[in-house]
N, C-alpha and C positions, 0 to 999 in steps of 0.2 A: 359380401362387402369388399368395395375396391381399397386399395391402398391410395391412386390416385383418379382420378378424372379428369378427363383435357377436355374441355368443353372447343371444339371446332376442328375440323383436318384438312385446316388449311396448313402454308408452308410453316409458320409458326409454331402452330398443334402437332403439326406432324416432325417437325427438326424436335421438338422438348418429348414428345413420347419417342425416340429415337434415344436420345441421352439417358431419359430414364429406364431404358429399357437393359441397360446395363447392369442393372440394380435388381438385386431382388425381391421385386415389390409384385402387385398384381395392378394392371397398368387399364384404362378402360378409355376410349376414344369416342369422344359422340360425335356425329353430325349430323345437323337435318337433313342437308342433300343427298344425292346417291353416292357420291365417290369423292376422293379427295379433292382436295384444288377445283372445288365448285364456288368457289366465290370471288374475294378481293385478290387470291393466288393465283387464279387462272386468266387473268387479263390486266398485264402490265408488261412494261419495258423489257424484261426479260434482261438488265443493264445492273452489274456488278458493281457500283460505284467507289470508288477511289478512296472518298472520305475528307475533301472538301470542302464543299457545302455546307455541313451541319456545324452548327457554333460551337466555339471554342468549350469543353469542360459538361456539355449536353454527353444525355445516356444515347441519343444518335451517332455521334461523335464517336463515342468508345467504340459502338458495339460495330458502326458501320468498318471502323478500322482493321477489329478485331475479325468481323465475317470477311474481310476482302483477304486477310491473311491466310486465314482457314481455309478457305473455298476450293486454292488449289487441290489440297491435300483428301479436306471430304470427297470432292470430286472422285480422284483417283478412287477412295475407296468406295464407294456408291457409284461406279459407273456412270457419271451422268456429265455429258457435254458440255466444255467450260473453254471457252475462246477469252483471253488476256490482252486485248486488240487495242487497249488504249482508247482515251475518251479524249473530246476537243470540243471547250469551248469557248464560243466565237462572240466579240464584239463588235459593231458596226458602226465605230463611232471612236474615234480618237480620245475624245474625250473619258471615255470608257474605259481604257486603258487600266486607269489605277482602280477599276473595279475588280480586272481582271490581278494587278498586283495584288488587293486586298484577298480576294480568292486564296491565288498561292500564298499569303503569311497564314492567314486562318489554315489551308490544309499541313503547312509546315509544321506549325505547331499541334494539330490533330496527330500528325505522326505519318500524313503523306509521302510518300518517297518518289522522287525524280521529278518533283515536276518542275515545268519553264513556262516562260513567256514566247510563242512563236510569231514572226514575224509574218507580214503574206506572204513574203515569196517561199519562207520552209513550211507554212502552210499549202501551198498551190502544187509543190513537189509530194508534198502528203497527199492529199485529197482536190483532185483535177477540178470539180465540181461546184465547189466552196462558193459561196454566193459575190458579186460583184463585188457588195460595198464591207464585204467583211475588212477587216486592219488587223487586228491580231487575236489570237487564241492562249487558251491557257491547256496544254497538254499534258495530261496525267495516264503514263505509260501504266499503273495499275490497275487501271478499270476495266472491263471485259464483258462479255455476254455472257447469257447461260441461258435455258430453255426452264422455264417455272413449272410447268407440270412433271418434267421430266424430275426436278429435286425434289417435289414436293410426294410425287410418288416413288423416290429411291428413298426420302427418311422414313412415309410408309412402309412400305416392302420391309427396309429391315427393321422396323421397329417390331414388326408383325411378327418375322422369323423369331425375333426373341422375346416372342412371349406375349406383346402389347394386344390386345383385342380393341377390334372397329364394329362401329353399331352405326351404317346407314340410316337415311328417315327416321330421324329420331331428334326432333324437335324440342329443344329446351324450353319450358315452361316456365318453372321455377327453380329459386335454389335459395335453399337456407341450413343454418344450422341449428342442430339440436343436441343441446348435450355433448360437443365437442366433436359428434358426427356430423359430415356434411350429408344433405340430402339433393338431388339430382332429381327434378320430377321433368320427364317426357310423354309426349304425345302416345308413348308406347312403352309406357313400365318407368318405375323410379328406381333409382341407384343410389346405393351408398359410398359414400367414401374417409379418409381419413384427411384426404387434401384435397383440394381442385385446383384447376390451371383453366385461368379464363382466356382463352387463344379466339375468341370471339368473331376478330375481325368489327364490322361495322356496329356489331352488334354486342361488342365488349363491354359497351359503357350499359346495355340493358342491365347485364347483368351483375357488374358491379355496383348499380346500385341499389339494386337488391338485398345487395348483404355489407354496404357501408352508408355511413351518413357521410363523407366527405364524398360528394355528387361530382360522375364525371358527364362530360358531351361529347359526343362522336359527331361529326359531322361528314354522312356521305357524299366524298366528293368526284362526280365522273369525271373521268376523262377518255375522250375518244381517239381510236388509233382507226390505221388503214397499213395495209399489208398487199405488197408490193410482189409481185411472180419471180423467183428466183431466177426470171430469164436476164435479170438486170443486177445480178448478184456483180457484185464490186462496184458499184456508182461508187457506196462508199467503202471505203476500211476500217475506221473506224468509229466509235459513237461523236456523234456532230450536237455539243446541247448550245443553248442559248445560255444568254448571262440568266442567272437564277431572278425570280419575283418573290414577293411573298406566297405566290399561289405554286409556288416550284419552281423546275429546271424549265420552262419554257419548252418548245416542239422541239423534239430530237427529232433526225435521222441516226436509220443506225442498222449495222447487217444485225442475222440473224444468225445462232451457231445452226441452223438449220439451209442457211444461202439465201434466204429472202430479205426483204430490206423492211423495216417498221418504222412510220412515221406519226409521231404524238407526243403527248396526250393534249387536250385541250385541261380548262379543270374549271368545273360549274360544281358549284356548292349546291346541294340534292336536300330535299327532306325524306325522301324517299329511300329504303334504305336498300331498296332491290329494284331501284331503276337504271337498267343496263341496258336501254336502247339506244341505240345509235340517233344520230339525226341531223340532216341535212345541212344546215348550217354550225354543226359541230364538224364536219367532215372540211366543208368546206374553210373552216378556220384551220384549222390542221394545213392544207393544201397552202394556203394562203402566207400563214406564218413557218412554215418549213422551208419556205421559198427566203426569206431572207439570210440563212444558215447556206442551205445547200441549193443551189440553180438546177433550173430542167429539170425537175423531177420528173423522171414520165411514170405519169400520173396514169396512161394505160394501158397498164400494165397493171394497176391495181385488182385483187383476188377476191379484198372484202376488208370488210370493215367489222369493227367492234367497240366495245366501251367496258370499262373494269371503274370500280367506287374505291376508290385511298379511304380511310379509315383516319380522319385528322381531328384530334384531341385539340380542343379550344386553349390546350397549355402549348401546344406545339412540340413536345416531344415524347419518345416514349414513355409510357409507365408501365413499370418492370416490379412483381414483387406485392409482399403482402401488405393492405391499408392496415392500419394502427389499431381498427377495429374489428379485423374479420381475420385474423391470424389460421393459417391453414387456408387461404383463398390466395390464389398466386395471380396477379394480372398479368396481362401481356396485351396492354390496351394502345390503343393509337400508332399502332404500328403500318404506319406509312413508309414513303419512301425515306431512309434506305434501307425497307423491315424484311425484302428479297435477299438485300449483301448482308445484314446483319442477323438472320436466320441461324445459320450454325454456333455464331457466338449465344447468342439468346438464349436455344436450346441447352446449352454448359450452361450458363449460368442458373436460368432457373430451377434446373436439376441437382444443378449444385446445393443449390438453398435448400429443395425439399429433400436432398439425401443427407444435408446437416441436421435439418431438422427431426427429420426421424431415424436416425440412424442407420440410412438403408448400407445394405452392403454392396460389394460387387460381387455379380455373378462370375463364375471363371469359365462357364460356356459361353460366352456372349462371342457373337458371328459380326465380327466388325467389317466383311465386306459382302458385299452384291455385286449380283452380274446383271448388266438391262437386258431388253429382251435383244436375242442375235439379232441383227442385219445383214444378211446373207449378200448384199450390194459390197459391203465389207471384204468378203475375203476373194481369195485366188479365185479365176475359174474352174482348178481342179479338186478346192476343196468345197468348196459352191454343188458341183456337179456329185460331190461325193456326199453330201449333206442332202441333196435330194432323191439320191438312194435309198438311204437311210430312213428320209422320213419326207415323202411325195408333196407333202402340205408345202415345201419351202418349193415347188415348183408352177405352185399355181398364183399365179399373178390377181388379185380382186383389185387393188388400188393401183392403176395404172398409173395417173398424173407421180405419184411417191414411189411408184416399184414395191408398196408392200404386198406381201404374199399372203396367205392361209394362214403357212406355220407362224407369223408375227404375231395375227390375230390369236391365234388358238393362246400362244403361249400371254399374250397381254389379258384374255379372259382365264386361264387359268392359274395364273400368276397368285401368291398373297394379296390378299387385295385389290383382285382382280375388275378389272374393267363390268362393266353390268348394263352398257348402252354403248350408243352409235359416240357418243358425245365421250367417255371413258375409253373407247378403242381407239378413236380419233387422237386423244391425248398420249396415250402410250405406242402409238405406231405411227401416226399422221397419215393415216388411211382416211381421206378426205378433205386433209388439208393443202389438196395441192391447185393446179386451178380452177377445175371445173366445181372443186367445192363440195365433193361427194356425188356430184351430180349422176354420177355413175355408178360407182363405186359401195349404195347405201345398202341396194335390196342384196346385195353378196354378204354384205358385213350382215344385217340384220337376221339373213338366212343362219349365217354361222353362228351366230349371239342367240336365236331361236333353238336349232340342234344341242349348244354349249351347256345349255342353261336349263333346256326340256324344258318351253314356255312357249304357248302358242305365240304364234306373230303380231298377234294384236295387244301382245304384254310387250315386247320389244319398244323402249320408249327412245327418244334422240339422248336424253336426256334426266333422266327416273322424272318419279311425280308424273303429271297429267300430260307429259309431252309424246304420246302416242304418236306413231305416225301411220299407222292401218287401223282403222276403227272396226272395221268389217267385213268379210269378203263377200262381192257381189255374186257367187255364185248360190251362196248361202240366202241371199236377201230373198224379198219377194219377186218374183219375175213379172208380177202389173208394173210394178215400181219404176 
């Protein structure tokens, strides 16, 4: 029997098994997918938000402020790439103006700092590219990037070192309780607990209504991006959003802490809760409306495109914390944007509640930092040359478009919670994210993830589950065939 259960390893599930990890409890992680940040975590903005936008006295509001404070500091300790670049968003329209006033009083009183009203001309000295008929901007010097698989696998990693266990493919069924134990049935064995943490994602409100009668609704809603070749790194500097809709922040541009430039989302309301295909007139609306924000986007230069599902609660903001009738069931449901900046706060919190409630204690081992994996592009060339002495893997090049090496790969599958496909390597090294797209780069990785793992190549998936990508070797086959 666990002390708790985090139902998802997304950033969410992974920042709250991180916190409690501190605590001396026995800590238990499900996911259905293979690896962390396989879901609504692995494809969005990657955009630290300021704390703006969310209405005045909402759990958005707090916690967005709260994560944009923290984030420097987690960062530093988790290792994980965190650019402070400042965000601007643009009006086209005079009249707009006092939309943009209304913005800055709501972040004022949220607890936003610095921000102003820019005119075009200290907009045009900012950002060369700014679209014609822009007039003015609302600039919030707090906002910043950061790379979502990269924090989502640094609260992994250490939640892991201190203790916390992850259970891949392992599909949640049910969940109820009995007799003040919670029970956890998957696809592959039931689990007990004394709490749960529903970190769900899209799929949050399944399960909390399973164990409340105060019913909630998820609604998956896509949004598609397109991802721009760091050969055009600096068009912008900083994130470029639209005046907000009810359906969000409107198409950003916006660098990446990686050099590339990301431009989206669209947002289509889905019933579907795992439709993440892109499509052509999703693309093309992105292209279309970024153009009003930012001019000449060269658009060829684009690497690829994607789509990630926002997780949006028909109340509109998060819900945090135990229903009135399922006490020991913790939600962490509707966690949209801004549930990337407001991660670290969340994690405290929710931890907090379940270490009130059961008196957990703190550990006095607890490993409050990580190291990512080396980038050997990083240091001198003599201590580069002195590193591949030592250990030859840091001198073999497999991802050429990214410069990653062997030893990145070795140490991203051998890591806590280690990579397990092309799609988990890709995440933790960006071996394949560069332009060609893996196009090169797959049968090296897969060879090494084959050796790493002792699994034939035809177990090697993109992606875990059915996403093979060798079914067979033709030498093996029939030779009439």
């Amino acid at each position: 029997m666990y002390d708790i259960i985090i139902l998802g390893a997304g950033v969410i599930g992974c920042a709250v098994a991180r916190e409690l990890s501190k605590y001396n409890a026995k800590i238990l992680v499900l996911e259905k997918n293979e690896d962390v940040c396989s879901g609504t975590s692995k494809a969005n903005s990657g955009i630290v938000h300021s704390g703006y936008d969310a209405h005045n006295g909402t759990l958005k509001a707090r916690f967005n402020i709260e994560g944009n404070r923290m984030m420097g500091d987690v960062c530093d300790e988790l290792d994980v790439p965190f650019d402070r670049i400042g965000s601007l968003t643009v009006c086209t329209d005079e009249k707009n103006i006092a939309d943009l006033e209304a913005l800055r009083e709501r972040g004022e009183k949220n607890g936003v700092e610095g921000l102003r009203i820019l005119d075009r001309a200290e907009l045009l000295a900012m950002e060369p590219h700014i679209g014609d008929e822009v007039v003015a901007a609302l600039y919030a010097p707090t906002a910043g990037v950061i790379c979502p698989f990269k924090l989502t696998i640094a609260f992994a990693e250490n939640a892991a070192v201190n203790g916390a266990e992850f259970r891949f493919d392992s599909e949640v069924k049910k969940v109820y309780c009995d007799d003040g134990v919670w029970h956890v049935v998957t696809d592959n064995g039931e689990y007990t607990a004394k709490a749960v943490v529903n970190a769900a994602g899209v799929y949050a409100d399944v399960f909390h209504n399973m164990v409340s009668e105060k019913k909630l609704r998820i609604t998956p809603r896509r949004g598609d991006y397109i991802l721009l070749d760091r050969a055009v790194q600096g068009f912008v500097n900083h994130t470029v959003f639209q005046l907000p809709t009810k359906l969000g922040k409107g198409v950003l541009v916006t660098p990446t802490v990686h050099g590339n430039t990301i431009v989206g989302p669209t947002a289509v309301d889905m019933d579907d809760k795992e439709c993440t295909a892109t499509f052509a007139d999703g693309i093309d609306s992105v292209i279309e409306k970024s153009a009003l924000s930012v001019k000449d986007l060269p658009t060829r230069q684009v690497i690829t495109s994607f789509a990630g599902l926002r997780a949006h609660e028909d109340g509109g903001d998060f819900i945090l914390g135990e229903p009135d009738d399922a006490p020991g069931f913790f939600d962490c449901a509707g966690i949209e944007s801004p549930g990337l900046t407001a991660s670290p706060a969340i994690g405290v919190y929710i931890a907090e509640l379940i270490r009130k409630k059961y008196s957990l204690s703190e550990k006095e081992d607890y490993i409050a930092r990580r190291k990512d994996i080396l980038n050997p592009s990083t240091l001198s060339l003599e201590e580069r040359n002195e590193l591949i002495r030592r250990e030859p893997a840091y001198g073999n090049i497999i991802c050429r478009c990214e410069s990653v090496t062997e030893g990145e790969i070795l140490d991203a599958i051998r890591r806590p919670v280690g990579a397990r496909s092309l799609d988990g390597v890709k995440r933790r090294t960006r071996a394949g994210m560069g332009r060609c797209q893996a196009g090169f780069c797959s049968p090296k990785v897969m060879e090494i993830l084959r050796r790493e793992r002792n699994i034939d190549l035809t177990e090697v998936t993109k992606s875990g589950g059915s996403s093979k990508i060798v079914f067979a070797r033709t030498k093996d086959g029939d030779s009439n065939e």
